[in-house]
Residue frames as a rotation matrix with the C-alpha (Angstrom) as fourth column:
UNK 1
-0.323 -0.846 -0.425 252.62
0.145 0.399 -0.905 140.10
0.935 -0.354 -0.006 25.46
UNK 2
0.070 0.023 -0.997 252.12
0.861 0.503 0.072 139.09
0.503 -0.864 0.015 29.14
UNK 3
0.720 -0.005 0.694 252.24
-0.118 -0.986 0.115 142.47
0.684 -0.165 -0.711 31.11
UNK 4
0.803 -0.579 0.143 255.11
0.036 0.286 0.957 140.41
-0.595 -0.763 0.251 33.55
UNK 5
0.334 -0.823 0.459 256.93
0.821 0.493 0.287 140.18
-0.463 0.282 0.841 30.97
UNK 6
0.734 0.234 0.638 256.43
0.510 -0.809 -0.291 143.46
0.448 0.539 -0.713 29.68
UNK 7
0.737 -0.483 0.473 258.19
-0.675 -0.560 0.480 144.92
0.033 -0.674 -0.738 32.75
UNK 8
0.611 -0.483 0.627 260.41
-0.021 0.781 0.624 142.33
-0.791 -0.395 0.467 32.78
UNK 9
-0.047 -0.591 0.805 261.88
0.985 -0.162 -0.061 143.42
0.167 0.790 0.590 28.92
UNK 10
0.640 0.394 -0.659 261.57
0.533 -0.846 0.012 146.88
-0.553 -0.359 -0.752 29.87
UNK 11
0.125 -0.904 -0.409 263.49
-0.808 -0.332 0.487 148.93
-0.576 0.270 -0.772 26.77
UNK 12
-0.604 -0.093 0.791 262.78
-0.089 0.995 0.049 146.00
-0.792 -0.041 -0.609 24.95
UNK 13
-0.190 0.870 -0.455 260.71
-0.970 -0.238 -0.051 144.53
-0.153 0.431 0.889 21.81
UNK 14
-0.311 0.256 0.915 258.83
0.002 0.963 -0.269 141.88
-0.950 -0.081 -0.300 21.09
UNK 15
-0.744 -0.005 -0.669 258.53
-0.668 -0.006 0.744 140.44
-0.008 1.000 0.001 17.22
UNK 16
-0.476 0.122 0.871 256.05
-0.257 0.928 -0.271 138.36
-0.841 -0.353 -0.410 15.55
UNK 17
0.349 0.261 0.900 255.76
0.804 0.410 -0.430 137.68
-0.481 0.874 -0.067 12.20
UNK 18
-0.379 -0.514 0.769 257.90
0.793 -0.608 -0.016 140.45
0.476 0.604 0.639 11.23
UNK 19
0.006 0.202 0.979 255.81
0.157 -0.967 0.199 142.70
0.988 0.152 -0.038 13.20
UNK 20
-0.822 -0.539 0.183 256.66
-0.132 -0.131 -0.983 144.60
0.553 -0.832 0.037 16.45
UNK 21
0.227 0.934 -0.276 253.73
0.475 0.142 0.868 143.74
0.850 -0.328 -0.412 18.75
UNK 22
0.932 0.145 -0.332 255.41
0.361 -0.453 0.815 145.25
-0.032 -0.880 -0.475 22.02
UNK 23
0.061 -0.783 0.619 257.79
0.518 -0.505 -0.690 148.43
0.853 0.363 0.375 22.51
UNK 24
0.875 0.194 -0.444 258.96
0.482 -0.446 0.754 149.99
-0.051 -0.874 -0.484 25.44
UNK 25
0.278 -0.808 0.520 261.62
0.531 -0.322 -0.784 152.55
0.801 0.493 0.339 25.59
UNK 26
0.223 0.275 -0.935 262.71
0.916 -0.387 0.104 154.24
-0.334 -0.880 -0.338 29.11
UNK 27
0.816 0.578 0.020 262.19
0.577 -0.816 0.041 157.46
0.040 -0.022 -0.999 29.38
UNK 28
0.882 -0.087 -0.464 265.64
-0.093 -0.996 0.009 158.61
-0.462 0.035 -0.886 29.83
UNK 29
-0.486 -0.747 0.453 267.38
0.556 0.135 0.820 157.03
-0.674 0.650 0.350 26.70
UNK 30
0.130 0.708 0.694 264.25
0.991 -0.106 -0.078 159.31
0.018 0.698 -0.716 24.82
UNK 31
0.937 0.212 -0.276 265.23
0.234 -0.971 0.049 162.47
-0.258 -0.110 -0.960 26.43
UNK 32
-0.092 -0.905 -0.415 269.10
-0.141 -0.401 0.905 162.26
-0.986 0.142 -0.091 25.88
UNK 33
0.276 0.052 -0.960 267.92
-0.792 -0.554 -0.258 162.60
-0.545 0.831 -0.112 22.31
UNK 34
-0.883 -0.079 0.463 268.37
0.036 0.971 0.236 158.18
-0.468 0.225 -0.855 21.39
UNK 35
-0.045 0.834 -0.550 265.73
-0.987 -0.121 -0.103 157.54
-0.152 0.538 0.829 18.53
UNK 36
-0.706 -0.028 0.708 263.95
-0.155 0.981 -0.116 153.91
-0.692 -0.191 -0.697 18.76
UNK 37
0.192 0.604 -0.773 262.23
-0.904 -0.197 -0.378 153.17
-0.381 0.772 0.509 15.16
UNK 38
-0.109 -0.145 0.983 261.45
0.426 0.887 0.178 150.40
-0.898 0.439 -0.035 13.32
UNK 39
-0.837 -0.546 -0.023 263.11
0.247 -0.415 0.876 150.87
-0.488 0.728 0.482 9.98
UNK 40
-0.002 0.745 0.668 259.60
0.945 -0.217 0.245 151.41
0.328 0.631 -0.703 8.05
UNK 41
0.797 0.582 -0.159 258.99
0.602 -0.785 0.143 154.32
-0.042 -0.210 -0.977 10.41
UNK 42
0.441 -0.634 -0.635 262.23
0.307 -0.558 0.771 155.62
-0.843 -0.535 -0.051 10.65
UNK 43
-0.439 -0.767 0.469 262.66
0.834 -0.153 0.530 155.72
-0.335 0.624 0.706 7.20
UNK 44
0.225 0.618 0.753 259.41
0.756 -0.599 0.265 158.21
0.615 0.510 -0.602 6.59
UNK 45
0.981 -0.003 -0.196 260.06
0.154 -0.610 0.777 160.50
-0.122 -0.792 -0.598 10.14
UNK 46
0.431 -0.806 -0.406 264.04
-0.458 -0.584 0.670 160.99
-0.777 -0.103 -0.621 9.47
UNK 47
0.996 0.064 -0.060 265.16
-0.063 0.053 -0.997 160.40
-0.060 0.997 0.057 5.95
UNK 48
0.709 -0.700 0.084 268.16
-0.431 -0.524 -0.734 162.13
0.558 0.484 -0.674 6.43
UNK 49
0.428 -0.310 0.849 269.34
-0.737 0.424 0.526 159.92
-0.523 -0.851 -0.047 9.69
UNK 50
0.779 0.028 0.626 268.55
0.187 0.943 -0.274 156.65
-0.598 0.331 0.730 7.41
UNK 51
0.938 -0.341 0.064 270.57
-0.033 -0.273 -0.961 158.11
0.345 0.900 -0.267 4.40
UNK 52
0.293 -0.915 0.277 273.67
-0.702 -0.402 -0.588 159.11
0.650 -0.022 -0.760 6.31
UNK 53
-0.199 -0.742 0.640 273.96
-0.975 0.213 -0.057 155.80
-0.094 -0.636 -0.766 8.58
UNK 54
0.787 0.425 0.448 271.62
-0.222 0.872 -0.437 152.59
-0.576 0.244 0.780 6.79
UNK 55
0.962 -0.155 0.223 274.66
0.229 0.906 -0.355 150.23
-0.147 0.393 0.908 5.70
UNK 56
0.519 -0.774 0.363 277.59
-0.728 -0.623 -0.288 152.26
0.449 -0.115 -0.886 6.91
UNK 57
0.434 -0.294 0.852 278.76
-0.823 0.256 0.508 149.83
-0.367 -0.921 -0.131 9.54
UNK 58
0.032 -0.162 0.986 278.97
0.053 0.986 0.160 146.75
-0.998 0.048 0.040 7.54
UNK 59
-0.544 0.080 -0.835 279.57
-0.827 -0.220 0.517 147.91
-0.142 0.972 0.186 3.44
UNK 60
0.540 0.434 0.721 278.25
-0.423 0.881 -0.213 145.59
-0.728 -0.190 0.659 1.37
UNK 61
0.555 -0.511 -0.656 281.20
-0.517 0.406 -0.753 144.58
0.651 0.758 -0.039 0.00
UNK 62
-0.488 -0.846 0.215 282.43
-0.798 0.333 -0.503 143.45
0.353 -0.417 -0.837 2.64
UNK 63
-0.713 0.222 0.665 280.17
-0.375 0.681 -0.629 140.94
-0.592 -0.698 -0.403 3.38
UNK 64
-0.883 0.448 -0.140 277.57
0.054 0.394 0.917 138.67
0.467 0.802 -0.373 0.59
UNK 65
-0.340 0.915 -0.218 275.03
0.902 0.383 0.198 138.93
0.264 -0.129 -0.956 3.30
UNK 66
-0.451 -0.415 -0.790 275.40
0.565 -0.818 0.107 142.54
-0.691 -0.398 0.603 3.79
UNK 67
-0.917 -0.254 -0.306 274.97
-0.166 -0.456 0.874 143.29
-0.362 0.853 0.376 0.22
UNK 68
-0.689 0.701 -0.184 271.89
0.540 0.665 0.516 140.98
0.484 0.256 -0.837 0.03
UNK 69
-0.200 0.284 -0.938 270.55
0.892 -0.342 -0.294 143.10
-0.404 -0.896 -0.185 2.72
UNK 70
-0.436 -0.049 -0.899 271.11
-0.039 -0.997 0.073 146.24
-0.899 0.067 0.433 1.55
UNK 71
-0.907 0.324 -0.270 269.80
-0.289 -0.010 0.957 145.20
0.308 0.946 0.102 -2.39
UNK 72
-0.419 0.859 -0.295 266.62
0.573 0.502 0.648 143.50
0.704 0.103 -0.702 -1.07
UNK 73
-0.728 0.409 -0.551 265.55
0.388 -0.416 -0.822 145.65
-0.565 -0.812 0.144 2.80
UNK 74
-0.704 0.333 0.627 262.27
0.455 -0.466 0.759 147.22
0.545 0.820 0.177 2.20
């Protein structure tokens, strides 16, 4: 990614093909203890985070894509 645009998403990512090519995170949403992970990593570095809040927000009963989500995510 463009280094204008970099600064310009600051706190920002950038996808492509499924993978994150560019992350930036300021510095002081990292110190007030805010954790920025893409689910792969976030499921191996805090287990217990993923467990106690991956598909809380949205059951998946309450929604057919929800459920689809939650049966297929790897």
């Amino acid at each position: 990614m463009p280094e204008a645009e970099q600064k310009y998403l600051a706190g920002a990512g950038g996808q492509y093909d499924s993978l994150n090519v560019y992350h930036q995170i300021k510095e002081k949403r990292s110190s007030k203890g805010i954790i920025f992970e893409d689910m792969s990593q976030a499921v191996i570095k805090y287990p217990e985070l993923v467990k106690k809040h991956f598909m809380k927000l949205v059951p998946a009963h309450d929604h057919m894509f929800a459920a689809l989500h939650g049966a297929v995510w790897s």
